[in-house]
Each structure stands twice: as C-alpha cells, then as structure tokens.
C-alpha positions as CSV (number, residue, x, y, z in Angstrom):
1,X,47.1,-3.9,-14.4
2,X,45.1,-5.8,-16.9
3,X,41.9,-7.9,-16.0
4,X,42.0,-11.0,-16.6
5,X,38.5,-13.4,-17.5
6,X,38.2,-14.6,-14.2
7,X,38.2,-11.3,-11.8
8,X,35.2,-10.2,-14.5
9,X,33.4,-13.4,-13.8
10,X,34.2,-12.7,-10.0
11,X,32.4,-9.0,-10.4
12,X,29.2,-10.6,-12.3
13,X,29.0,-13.5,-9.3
14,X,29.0,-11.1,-6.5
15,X,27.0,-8.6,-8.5
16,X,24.0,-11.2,-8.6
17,X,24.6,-12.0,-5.3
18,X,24.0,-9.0,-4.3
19,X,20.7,-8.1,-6.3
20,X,18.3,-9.7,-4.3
21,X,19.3,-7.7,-0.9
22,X,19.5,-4.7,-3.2
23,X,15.5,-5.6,-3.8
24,X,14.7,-6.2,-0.6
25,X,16.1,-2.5,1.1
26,X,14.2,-1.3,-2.2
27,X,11.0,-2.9,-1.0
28,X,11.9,-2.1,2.7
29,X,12.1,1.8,1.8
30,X,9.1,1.8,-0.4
31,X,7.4,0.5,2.2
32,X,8.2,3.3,4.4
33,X,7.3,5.9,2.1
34,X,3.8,4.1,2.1
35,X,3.8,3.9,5.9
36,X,5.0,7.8,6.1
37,X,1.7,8.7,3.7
38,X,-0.8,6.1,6.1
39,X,0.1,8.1,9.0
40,X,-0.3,11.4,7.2
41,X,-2.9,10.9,5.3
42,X,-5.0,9.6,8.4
43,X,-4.3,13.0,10.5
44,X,-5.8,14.3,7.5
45,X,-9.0,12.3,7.6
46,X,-8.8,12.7,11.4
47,X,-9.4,16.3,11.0
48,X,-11.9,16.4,8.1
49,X,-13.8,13.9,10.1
50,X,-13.6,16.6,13.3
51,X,-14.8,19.4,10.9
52,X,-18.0,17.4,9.6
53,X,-18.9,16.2,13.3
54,X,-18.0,19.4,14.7
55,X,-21.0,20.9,11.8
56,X,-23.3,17.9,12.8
57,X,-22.4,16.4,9.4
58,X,-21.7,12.6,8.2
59,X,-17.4,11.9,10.0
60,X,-17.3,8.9,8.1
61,X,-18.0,10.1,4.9
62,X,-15.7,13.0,5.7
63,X,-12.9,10.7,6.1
64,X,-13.6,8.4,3.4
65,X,-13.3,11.7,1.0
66,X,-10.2,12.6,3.0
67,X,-8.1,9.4,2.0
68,X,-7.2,7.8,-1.7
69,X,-9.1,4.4,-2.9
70,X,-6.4,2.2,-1.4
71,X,-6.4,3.7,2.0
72,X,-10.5,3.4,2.2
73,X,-10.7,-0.1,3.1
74,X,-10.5,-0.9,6.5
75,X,-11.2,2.4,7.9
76,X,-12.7,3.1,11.1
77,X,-14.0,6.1,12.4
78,X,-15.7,7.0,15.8
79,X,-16.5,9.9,18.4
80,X,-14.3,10.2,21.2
81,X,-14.1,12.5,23.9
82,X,-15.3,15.5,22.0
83,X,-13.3,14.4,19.1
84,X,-12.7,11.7,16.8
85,X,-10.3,8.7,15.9
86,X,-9.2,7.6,13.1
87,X,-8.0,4.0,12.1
88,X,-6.2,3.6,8.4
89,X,-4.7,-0.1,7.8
90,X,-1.3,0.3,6.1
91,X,-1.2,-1.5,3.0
92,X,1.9,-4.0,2.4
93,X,4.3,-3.5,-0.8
94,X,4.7,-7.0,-1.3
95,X,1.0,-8.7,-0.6
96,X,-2.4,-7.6,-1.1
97,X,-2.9,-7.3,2.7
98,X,-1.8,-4.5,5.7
99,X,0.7,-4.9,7.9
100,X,-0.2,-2.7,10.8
101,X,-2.4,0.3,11.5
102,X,-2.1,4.1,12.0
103,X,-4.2,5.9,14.4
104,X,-4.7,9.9,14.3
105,X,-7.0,12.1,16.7
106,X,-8.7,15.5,15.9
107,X,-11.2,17.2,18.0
108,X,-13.0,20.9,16.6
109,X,-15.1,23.0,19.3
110,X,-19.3,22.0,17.9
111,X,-20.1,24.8,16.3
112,X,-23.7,26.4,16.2
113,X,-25.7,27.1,13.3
C-alpha cells in the first residue's frame, strides 16, 4: 500500500509530540543513575570515615577523600553510637541544586596503637 503525503506528515506530528516525554524519562533515568551512585558512594564515605575515627584520625576528611567534587558539598559527617553517619545531598539533573539526601552508617571496633 503506498504512503501517501499526509500519513508522513502524520508520523513527523506525533514524532515531535512525543519528543519531549521521550526527554523527560531520559532525564527521569539519569536521575536515578545519579541517585543510585549518592547512595553508594556515601556507604563508601561512611566506612572510610569509620576507619579514620576508628585510628583516631580526621572522619571528615576521610569522607571528603571518599566522595567525587560534586558530591562534597553539603556533606555532613558526625560520631554516632560508636560509629559514624554520613549525609551526601543528591545533586538534581536538571538544576544546580539537590533534591533529597542519602544517609549511610559504618561503625569499626577503635583500634589501639
């Protein structure tokens, strides 16, 4: 069956209809890859931070070392319950800012020198 000028022009309306949801499950997915690295990521920091405190040395810093550039700001780190928490802000795909925040814990027996 032959296609005739309109039916194309039907397929290219529906086609740039379309585009903008196919953007926005794009940006949705993306942003759940980044939201998949926050929360692993901060179990990583979580831990180093455990291993420095746990050796009497500096969590924060540990933590800071244990996360990429983007991740650093807004990070909060602090003792609790022989342990230590860590707080990483999610960054958003499509603004500068964060959209929620990942918490990990990670506790190491003190060790002795």
């Amino acid at each position: 069956m032959p296609v005739s000028g309109r039916q194309v022009g039907q397929a290219s309306v529906e086609t740039v209809a379309l585009l903008p949801l196919v953007v926005l499950v794009g940006a949705l997915l993306w942003q759940a890859v980044v939201a998949g690295q926050a929360l692993w990521l901060s179990g990583a920091a979580a831990r180093a931070a455990a291993r420095a405190a746990a050796v009497g040395g500096d969590a924060q810093a540990a933590a800071e070392r244990a996360l990429p550039p983007r991740l650093e700001s807004g990070l909060r780190v602090r003792a609790a319950g022989g342990g230590v928490r860590v707080a990483v802000r999610v960054p958003s795909v499509l603004s500068g800012g964060s959209i929620f925040t990942v918490r990990s814990r990670a506790a190491f027996p003190r060790q002795r020198p």
